[in-house]
C-alpha positions as CSV (number, residue, x, y, z in Angstrom):
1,X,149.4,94.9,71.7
2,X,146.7,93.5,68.9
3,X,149.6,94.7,66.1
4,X,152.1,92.4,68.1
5,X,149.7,89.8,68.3
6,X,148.4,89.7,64.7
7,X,152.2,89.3,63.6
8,X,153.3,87.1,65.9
9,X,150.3,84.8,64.9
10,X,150.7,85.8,60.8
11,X,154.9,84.5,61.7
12,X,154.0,81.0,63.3
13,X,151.3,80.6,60.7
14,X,153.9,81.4,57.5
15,X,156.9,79.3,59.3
16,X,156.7,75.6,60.5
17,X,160.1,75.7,62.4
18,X,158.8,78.6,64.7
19,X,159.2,77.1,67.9
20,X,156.9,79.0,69.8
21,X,153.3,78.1,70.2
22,X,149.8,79.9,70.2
23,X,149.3,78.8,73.7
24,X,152.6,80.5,75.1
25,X,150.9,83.9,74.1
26,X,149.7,85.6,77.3
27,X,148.6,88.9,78.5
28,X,151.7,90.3,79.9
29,X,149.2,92.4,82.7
30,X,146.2,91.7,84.1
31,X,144.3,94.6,86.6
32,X,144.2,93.3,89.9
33,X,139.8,94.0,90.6
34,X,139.8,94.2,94.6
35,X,143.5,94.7,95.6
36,X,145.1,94.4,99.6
37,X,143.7,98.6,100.0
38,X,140.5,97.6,98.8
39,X,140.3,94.6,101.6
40,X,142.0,96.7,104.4
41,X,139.0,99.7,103.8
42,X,135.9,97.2,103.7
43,X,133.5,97.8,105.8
44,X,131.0,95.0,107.1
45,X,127.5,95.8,106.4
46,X,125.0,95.4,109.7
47,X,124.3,92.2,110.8
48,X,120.4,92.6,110.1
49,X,121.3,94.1,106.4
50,X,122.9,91.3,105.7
51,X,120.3,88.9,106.6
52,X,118.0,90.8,104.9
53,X,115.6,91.6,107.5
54,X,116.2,95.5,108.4
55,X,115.8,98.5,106.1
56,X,117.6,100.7,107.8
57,X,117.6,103.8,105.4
58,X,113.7,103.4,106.5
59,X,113.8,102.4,110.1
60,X,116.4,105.8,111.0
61,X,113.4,107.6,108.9
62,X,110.7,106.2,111.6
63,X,113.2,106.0,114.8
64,X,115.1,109.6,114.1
65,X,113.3,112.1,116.6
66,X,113.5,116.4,116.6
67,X,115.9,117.1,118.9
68,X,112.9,119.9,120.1
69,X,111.0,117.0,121.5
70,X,114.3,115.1,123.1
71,X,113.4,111.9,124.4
72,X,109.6,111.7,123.5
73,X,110.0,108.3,121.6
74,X,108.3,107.6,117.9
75,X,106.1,105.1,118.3
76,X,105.8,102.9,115.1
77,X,103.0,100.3,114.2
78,X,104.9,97.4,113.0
79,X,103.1,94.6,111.3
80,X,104.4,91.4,110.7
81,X,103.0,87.9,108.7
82,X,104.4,84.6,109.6
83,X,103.4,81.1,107.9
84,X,100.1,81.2,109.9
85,X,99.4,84.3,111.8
86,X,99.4,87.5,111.6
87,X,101.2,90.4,114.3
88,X,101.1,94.1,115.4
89,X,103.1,95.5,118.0
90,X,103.3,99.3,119.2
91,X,107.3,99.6,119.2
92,X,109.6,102.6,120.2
93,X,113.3,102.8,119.8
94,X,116.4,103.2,122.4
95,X,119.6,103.0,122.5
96,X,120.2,100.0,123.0
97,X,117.0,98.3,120.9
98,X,113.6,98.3,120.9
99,X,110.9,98.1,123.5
100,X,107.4,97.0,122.8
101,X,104.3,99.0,124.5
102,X,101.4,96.9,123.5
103,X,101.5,93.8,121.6
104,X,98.3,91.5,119.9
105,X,98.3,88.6,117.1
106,X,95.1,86.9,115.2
107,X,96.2,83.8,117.4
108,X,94.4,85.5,120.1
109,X,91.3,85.9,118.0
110,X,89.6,82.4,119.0
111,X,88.5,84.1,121.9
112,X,86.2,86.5,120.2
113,X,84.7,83.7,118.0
114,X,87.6,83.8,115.0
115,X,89.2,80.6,114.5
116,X,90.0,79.8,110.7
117,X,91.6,82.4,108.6
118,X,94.0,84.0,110.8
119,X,96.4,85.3,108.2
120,X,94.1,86.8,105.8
121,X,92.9,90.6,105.0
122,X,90.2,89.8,107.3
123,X,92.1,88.8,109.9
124,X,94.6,91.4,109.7
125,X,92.1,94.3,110.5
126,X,90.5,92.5,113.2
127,X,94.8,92.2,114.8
128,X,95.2,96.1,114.6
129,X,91.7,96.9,116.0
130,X,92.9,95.0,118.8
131,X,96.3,95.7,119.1
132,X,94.7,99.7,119.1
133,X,91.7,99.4,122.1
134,X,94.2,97.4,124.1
135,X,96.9,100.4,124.0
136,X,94.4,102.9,124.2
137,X,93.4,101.0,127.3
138,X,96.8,100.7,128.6
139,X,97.4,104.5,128.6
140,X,94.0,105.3,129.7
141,X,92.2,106.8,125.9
142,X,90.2,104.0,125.0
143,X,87.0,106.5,126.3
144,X,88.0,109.7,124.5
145,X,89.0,107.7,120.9
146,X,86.5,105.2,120.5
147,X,87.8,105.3,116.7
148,X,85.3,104.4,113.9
149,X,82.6,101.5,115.0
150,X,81.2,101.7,111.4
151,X,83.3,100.2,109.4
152,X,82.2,101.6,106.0
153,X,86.1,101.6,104.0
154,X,86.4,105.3,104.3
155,X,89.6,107.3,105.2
156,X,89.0,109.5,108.2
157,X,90.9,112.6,108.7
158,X,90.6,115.7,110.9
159,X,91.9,119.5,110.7
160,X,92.8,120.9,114.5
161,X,95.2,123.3,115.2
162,X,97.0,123.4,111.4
163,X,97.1,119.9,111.9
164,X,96.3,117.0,110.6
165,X,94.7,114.2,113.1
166,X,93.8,110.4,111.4
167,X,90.4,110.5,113.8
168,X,87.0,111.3,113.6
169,X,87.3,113.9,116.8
170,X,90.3,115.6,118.3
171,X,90.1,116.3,122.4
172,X,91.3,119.3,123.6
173,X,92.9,118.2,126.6
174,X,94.2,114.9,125.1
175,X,95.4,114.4,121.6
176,X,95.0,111.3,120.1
177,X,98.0,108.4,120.4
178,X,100.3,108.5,117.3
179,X,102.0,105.8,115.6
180,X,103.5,105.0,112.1
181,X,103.4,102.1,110.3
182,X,106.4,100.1,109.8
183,X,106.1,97.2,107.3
184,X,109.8,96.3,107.5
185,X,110.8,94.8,104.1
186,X,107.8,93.9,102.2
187,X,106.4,95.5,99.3
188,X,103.4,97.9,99.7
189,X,101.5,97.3,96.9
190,X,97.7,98.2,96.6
191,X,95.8,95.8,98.4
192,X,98.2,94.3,100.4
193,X,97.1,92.9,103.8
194,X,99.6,95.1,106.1
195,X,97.2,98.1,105.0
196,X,94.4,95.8,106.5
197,X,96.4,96.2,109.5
198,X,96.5,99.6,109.3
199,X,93.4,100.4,108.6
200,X,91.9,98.3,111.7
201,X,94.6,100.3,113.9
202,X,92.8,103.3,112.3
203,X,89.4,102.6,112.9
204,X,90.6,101.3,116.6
205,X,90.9,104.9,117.5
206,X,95.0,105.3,116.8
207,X,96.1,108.3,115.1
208,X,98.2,106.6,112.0
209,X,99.0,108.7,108.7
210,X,97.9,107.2,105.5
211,X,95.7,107.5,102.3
212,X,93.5,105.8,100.7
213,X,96.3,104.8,97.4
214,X,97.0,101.4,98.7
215,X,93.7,100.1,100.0
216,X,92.1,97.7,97.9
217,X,89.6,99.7,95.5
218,X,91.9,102.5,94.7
219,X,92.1,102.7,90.9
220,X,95.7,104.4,90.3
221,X,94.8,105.1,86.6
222,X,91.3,106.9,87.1
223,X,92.4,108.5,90.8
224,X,89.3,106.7,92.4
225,X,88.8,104.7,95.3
226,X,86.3,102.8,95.9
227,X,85.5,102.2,99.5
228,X,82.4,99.6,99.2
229,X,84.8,97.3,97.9
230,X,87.5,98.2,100.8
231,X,84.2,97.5,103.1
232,X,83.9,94.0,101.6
233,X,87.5,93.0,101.8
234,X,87.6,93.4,105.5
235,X,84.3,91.4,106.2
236,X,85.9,88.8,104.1
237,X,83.6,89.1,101.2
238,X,86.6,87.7,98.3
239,X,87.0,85.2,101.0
240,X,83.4,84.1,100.3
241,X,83.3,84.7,97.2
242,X,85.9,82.2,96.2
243,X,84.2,79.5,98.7
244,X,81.4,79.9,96.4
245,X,83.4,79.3,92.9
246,X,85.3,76.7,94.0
247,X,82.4,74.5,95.8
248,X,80.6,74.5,92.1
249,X,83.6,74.8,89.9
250,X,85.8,72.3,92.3
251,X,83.8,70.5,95.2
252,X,87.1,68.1,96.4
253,X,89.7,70.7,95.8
254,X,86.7,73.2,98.7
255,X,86.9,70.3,100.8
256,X,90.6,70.2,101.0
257,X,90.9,73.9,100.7
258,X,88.3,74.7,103.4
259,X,88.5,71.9,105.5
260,X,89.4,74.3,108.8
261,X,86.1,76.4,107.9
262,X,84.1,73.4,106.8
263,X,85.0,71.5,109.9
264,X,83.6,74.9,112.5
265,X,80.7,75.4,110.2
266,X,81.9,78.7,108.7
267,X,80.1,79.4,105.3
268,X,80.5,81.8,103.2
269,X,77.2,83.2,103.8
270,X,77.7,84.0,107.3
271,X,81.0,85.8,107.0
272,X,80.1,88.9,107.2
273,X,78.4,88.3,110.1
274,X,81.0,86.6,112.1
275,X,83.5,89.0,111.4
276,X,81.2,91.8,112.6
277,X,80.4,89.8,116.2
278,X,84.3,89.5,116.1
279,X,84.7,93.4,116.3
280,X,81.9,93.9,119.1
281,X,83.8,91.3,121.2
282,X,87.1,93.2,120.7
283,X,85.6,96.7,121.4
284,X,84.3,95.0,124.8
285,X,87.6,93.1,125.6
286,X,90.7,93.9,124.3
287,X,92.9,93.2,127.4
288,X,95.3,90.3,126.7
289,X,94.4,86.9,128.6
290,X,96.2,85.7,131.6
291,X,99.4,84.0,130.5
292,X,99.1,80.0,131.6
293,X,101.8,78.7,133.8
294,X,104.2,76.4,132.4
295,X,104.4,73.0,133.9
296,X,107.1,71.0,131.8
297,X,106.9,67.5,131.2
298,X,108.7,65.8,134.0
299,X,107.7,61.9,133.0
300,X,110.5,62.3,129.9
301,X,114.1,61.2,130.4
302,X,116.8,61.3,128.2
303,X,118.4,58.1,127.4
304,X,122.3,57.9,129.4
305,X,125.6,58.2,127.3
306,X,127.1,55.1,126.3
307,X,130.4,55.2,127.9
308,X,133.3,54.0,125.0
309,X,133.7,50.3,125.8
310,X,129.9,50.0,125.7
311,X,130.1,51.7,122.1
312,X,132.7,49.3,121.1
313,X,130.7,46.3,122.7
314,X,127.8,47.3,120.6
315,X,129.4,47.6,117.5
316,X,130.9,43.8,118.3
317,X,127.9,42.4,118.9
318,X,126.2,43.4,115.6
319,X,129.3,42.8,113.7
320,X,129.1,38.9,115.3
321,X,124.9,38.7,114.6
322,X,125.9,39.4,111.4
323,X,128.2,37.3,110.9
324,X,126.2,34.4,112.2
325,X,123.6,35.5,110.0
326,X,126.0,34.6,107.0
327,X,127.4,31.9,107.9
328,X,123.7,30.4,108.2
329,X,123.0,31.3,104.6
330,X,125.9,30.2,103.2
331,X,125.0,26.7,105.0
């Protein structure tokens, strides 16, 4: 094809009188990409694929049981973080879709005293201690796995029976509640707040599988973790720490920044404090609070259709003020 091409073009360039053009030289076949077989065979992807919102190569991983223990359900911590809160739900799979067990979100957390922050590290732990006493409540554990009330960063494992149990001490009549986590689509990088999640589900007395390579303080190149610095993430310490900078560095950019914590007299100082009253009050209360009635707004009506003559009417009547309005101007 290039040989016919380069003397077709070396003919018209050599002879005026040749009467066909450069432009009437086409490829006489072109591949046809995605022909009618390729259509007819296409598959749709999932609804929830598509939208981006289910990753279902991991969700058949946490879902798919043995068939040895038919119909005992995998129950799966999922964590989730919206513009302004954060939630954890104890979820297990059926047939026909998921059902949730027990259910908390740091919008509940002004009862125990916590009401700024609700989306941060902080507040992350404090949602999966609760969400994990109010499900050991529900199924009657919250005596035997009181979980870890000394919240000191470290990762707590325990050998029984070959094996391996995420809790200080394993019963022998009951074993502890298990659940994975299930962070649906985000990234788990070191430090990110789902493992705060986690890690208060953990210390709440569930049995959840994990290490200590994506808290915060894990150095990936030396293979160390340092817990004292976990320990001051989830009493809010970088929380305070940059209340600090920015009130000397930036005082106007603190007030704007910090105007929820300014305005209920949170410091930075006192952080660690609140966040430890915060955890007593949970360990005493987890239960969720009675849901309020709903009494809707009866005083609100909605304005009646305009029929079609009263449309047309309408339109008349400002086409005529307008009118007026010129004809006045023009006087």
């Amino acid at each position: 094809f290039h040989t016919f091409y380069h003397l077709l073009k070396t003919s018209i360039d050599r002879n005026p009188w040749f009467t066909i053009t450069k432009q009437s030289v086409t490829m006489p076949f072109v591949r046809v990409q995605k022909s009618k077989a390729y259509f007819s065979r296409y598959q749709v992807k999932f609804r929830r694929r598509r939208e981006g919102k289910t990753d279902y190569r991991q969700r058949k991983r946490l879902c798919a049981q043995d068939k040895s223990k038919y119909q005992s359900p995998k129950y799966r911590l999922v964590v989730r973080f919206t513009n302004t809160k954060v939630i954890c739900q104890i979820a297990y799979a059926l047939v026909d879709g998921d059902r949730i067990l027990c259910q908390a979100s740091s919008t509940e957390l002004p009862r125990y005293g916590l009401s700024v922050g609700l989306k941060n590290y902080a507040a992350a732990y404090c949602t999966g201690l609760l969400v994990a006493r109010r499900l050991l409540q529900k199924v009657g554990l919250d005596d035997v796995y009181e979980g870890n009330t000394e919240v000191d960063g470290e990762v707590v494992s325990t050998e029984y029976d070959k094996k391996t149990y995420y809790v200080d001490e394993v019963d022998d009549d009951k074993r502890p509640f298990r659940a994975l986590l299930d962070v649906g689509c985000k990234a788990t990088t070191t430090g990110n707040r789902i493992f705060g999640a986690l890690k208060g589900a953990a210390d709440g007395g569930l049995d959840v599988p994990h290490n200590e390579k994506r808290f915060p303080g894990y150095d990936r190149d030396g293979k160390e973790y340092d817990a004292d610095m976990h320990r001051e993430r989830i009493f809010g310490g970088h929380v305070g720490e940059y209340m600090e900078y920015l009130e000397e560095e930036d005082n106007q950019k603190y007030q704007e920044h910090f105007a929820a914590f300014i305005a209920n007299d949170v410091e930075a100082d006192g952080l660690e404090e609140l966040y430890e009253s915060v955890h007593e009050k949970i360990r005493e209360d987890p239960s969720a609070s009675e849901k309020k009635a709903f009494s809707p707004d009866k005083s609100f009506k909605r304005k009646a259709k305009l029929s079609y003559d009263e449309r047309k009417a309408r339109v008349q009547e400002k086409k005529d003020a307008k009118k007026a309005e010129m004809e006045e101007d023009e006087e």
